[in-house]
C-alpha positions as CSV (number, residue, x, y, z in Angstrom):
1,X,-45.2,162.3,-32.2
2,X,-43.0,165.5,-32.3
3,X,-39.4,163.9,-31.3
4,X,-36.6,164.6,-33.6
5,X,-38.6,168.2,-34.6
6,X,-36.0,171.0,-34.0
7,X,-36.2,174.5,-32.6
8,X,-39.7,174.2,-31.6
9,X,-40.8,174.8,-27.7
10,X,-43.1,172.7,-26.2
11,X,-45.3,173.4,-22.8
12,X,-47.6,170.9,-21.4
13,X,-50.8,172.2,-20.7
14,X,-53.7,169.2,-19.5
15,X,-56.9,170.2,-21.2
16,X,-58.7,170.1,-17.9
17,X,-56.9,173.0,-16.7
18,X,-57.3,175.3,-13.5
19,X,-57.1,179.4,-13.7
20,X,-53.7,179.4,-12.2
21,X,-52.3,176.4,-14.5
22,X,-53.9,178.6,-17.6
23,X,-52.7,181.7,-16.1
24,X,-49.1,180.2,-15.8
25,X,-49.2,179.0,-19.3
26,X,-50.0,182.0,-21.1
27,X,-47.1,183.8,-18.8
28,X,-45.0,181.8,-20.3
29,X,-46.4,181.8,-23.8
30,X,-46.8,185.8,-23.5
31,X,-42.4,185.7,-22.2
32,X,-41.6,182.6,-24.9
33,X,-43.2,185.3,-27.7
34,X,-43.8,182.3,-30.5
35,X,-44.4,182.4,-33.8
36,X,-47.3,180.5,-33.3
37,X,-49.1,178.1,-31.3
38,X,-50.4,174.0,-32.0
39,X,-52.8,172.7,-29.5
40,X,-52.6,169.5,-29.9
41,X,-55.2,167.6,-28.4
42,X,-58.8,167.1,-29.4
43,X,-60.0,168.4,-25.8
44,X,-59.0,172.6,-26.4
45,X,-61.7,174.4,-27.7
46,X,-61.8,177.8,-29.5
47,X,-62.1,179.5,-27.0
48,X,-58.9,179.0,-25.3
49,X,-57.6,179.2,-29.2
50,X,-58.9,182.8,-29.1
51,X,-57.9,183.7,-26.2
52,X,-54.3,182.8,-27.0
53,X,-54.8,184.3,-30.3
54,X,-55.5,187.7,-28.2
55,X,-52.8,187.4,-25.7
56,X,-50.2,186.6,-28.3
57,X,-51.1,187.9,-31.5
58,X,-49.9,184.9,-33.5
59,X,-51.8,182.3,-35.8
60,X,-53.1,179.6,-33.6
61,X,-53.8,176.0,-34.6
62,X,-56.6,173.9,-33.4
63,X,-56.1,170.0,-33.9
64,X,-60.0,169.9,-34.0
65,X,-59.7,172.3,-36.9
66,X,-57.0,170.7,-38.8
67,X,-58.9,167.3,-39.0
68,X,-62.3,169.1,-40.1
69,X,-61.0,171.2,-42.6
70,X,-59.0,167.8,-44.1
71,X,-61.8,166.0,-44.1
72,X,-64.2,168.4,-45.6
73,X,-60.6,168.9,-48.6
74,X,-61.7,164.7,-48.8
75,X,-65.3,164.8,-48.8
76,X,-65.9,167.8,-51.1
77,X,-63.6,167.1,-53.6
């Protein structure tokens, strides 16, 4: 779904993650500095959202979020 995106950095993180496999991921995010974060998959939840939010001080967007704000652009209009 992302290939021929450029200068964007991806990192895999499984949404059934371990403290050392979240730990390890926000070391890198914290070192990678981003503009800003997807998480793109329908398992994250807002609270890893704010808790990268925290760590990184960047806008963070939750697929989850995406599709109910769309919807609700669909349905209310």
């Amino acid at each position: 779904r992302w290939q021929g995106i450029e200068d964007l950095t991806f990192e895999v993180l499984s949404p059934v993650y371990g403290d050392d496999e979240l730990n390890a991921f926000l070391d890198y995010l914290v070192e990678a500095a981003p503009s800003y974060v997807v998480l793109d998959c329908f398992g994250f939840n807002q609270s890893l959202k704010k808790l990268i939010k925290e760590k990184l001080n960047c806008p963070v967007i939750l697929a989850p979020t995406v599709l109910a704000n769309s919807l609700r652009e669909i349905v209310c209009a």
